[in-house]
N, CA and C of each residue as an Amber inpcrd file, in Angstrom:
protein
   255
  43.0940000  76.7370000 175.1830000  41.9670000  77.2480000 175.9560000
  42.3940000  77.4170000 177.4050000  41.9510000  78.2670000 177.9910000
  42.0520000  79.2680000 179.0460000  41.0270000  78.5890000 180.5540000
  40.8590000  78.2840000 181.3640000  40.1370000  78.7640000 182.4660000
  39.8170000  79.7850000 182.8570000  38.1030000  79.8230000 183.2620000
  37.9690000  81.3200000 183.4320000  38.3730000  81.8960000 184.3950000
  38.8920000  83.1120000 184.7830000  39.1010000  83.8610000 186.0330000
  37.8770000  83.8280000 187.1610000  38.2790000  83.6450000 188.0830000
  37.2000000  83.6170000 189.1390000  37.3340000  84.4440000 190.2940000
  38.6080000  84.7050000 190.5660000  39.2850000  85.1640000 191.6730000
  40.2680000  86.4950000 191.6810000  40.0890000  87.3280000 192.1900000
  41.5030000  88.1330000 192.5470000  41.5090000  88.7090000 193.6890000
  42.9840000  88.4130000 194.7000000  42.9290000  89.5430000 195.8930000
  44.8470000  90.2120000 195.7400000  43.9740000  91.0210000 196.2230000
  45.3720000  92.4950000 195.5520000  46.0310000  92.4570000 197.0670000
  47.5370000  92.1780000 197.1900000  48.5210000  92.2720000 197.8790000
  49.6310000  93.6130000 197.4770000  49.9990000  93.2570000 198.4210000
  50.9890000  94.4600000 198.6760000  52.4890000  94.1370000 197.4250000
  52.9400000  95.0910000 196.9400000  54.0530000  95.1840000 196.1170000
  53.3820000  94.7220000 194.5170000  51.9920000  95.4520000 194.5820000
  52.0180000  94.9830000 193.0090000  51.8510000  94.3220000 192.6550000
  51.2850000  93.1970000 193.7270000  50.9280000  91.5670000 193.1990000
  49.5180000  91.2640000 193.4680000  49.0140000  90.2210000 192.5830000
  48.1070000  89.7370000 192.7000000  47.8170000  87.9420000 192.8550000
  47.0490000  87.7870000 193.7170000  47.0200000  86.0890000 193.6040000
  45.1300000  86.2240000 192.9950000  45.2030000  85.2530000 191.9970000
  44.6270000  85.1820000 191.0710000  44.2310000  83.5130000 190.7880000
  42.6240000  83.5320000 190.7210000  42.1660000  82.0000000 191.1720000
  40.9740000  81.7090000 189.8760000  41.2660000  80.3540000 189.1980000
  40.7170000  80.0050000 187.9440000  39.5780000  78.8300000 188.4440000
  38.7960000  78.9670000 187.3610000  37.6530000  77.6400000 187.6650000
  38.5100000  76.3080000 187.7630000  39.4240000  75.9440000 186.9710000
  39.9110000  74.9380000 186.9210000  40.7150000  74.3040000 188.1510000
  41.1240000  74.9430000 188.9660000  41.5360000  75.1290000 190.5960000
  42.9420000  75.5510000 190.3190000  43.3460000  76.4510000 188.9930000
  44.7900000  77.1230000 188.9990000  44.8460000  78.5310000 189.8150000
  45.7290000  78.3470000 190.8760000  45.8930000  79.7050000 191.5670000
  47.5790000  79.9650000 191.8350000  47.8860000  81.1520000 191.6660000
  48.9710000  82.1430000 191.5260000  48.9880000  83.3270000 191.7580000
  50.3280000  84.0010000 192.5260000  50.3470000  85.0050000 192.8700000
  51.2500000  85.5170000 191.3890000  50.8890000  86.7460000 190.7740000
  51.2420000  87.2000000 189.6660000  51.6580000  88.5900000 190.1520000
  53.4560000  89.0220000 189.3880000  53.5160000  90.4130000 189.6160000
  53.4980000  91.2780000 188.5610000  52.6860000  92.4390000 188.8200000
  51.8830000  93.0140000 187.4650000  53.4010000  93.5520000 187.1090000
  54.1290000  93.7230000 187.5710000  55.8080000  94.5330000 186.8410000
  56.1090000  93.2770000 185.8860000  55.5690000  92.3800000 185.5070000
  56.6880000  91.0080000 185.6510000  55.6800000  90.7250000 184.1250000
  54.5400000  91.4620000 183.8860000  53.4200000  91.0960000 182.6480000
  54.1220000  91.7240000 181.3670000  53.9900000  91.2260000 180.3750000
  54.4680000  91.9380000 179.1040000  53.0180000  92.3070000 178.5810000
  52.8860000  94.1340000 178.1860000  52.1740000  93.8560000 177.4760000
  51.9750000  95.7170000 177.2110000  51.1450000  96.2530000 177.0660000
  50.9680000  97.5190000 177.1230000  50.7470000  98.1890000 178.2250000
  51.2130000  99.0780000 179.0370000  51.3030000  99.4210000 180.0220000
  51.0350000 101.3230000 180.2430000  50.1680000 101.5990000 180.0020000
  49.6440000 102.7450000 179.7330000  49.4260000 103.9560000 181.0770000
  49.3090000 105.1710000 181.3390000  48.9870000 106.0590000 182.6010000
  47.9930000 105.5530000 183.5220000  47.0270000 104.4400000 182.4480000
  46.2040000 103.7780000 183.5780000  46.9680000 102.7710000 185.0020000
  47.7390000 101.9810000 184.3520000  48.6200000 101.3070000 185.3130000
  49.4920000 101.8170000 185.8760000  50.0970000 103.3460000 185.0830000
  51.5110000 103.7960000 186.0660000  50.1550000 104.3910000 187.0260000
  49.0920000 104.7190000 187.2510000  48.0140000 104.9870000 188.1910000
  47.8080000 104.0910000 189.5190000  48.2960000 102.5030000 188.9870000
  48.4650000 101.6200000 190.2270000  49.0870000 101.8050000 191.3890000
  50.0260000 102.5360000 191.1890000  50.6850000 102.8190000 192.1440000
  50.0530000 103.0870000 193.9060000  48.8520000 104.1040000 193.7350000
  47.9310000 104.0010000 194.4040000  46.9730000 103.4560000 194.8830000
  47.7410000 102.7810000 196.1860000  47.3470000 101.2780000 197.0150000
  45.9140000 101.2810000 197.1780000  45.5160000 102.1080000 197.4500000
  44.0770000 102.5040000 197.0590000  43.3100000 101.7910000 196.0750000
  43.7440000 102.5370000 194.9290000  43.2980000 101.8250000 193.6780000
  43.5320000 100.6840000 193.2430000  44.8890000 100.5870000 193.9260000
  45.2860000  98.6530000 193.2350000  44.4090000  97.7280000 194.1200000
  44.2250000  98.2590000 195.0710000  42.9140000  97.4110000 195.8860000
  41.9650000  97.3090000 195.4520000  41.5470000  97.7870000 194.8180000
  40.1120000  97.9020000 194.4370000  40.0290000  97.2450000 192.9810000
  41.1510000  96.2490000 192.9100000  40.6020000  95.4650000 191.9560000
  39.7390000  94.4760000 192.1290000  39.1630000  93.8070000 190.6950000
  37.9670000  92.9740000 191.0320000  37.9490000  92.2430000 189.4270000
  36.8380000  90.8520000 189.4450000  36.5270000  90.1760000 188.5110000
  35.3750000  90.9250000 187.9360000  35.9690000  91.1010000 186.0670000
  34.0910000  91.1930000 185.4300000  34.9400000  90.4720000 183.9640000
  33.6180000  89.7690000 183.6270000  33.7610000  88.9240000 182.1610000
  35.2300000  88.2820000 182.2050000  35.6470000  87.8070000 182.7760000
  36.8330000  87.1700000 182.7290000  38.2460000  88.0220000 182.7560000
  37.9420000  89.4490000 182.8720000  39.1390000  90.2490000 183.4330000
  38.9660000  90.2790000 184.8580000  40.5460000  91.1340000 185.1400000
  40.6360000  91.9690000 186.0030000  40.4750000  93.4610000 185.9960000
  39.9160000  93.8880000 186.5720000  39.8030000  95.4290000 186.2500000
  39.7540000  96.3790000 187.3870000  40.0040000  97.4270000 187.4290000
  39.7190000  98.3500000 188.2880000  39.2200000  99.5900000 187.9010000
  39.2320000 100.2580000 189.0500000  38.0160000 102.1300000 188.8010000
  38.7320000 102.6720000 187.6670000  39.8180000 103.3040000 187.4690000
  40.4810000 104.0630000 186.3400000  40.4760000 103.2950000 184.8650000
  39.8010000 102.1840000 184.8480000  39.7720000 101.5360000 183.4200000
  40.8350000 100.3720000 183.2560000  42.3310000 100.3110000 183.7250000
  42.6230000  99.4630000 183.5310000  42.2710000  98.1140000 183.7320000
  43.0910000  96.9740000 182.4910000  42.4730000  95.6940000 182.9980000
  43.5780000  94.9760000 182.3640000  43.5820000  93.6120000 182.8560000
  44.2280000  92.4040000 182.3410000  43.0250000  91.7230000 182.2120000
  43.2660000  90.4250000 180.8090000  42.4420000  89.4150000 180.5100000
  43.1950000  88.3890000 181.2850000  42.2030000  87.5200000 181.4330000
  41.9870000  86.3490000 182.4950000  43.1730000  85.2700000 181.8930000
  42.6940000  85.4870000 180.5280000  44.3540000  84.7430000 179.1700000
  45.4820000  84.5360000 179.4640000  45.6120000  85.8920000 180.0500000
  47.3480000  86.1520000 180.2230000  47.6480000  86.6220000 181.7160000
  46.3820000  86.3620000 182.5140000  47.0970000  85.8860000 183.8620000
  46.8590000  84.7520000 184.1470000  46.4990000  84.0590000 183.4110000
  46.3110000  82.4420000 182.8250000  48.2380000  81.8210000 183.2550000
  48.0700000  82.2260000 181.5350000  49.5990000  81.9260000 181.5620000
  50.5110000  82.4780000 182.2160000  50.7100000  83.3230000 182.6870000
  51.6760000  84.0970000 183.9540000  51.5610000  82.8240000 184.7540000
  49.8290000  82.2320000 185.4730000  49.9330000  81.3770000 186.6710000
  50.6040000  79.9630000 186.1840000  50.4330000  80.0280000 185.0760000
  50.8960000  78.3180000 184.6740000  52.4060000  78.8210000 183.8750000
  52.6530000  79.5540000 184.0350000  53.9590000  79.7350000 183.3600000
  53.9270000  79.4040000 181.6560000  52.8560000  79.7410000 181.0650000
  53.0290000  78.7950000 179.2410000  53.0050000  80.3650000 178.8340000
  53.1220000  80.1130000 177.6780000  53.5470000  81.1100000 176.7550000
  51.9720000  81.9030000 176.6450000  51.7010000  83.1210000 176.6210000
  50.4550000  83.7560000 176.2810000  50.4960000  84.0390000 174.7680000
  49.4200000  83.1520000 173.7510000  48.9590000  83.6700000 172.8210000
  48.1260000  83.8260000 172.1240000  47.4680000  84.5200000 173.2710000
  45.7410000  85.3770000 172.6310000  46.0760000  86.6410000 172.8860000
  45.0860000  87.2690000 172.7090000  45.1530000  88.9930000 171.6010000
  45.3240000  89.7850000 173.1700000
């Protein structure tokens, strides 16, 4: 089991520091995530848009649709293995 996401502020180079109920916080680099990586994210690129991320239901998400679950920037911050869907 997971802590929920509570937090995200979008830095420069693609990173995010990312803050859990449980008081786990980490800066995470989205190049550095395994997972599906679709035109929505090669879209990040635009500092613009990577700013404008934000918390809903325990993702991260932004305007163009992409998102990460709270799961697997979970484990990115604690370093454990991610294995939920």
């Amino acid at each position: 089991m997971t802590a929920k996401l509570t937090k995200v502020l979008p830095l420069t180079g693609k990173r995010l520091i990312v803050g859990f109920a449980d008081g786990v916080s980490a800066t995470v680099w989205l190049d550095r995530i395994d997972g599906p990586h679709d035109e929505r994210f090669a879209a990040l690129v635009d500092t613009a848009l990577f700013r404008a991320a934000r918390v809903d239901n325990d993702r991260v998400v932004w305007p163009n649709g992409a998102s990460l679950a709270g799961e697997l920037l979970y484990a990115q911050a604690t370093r454990r293995p991610h294995t939920g869907s």
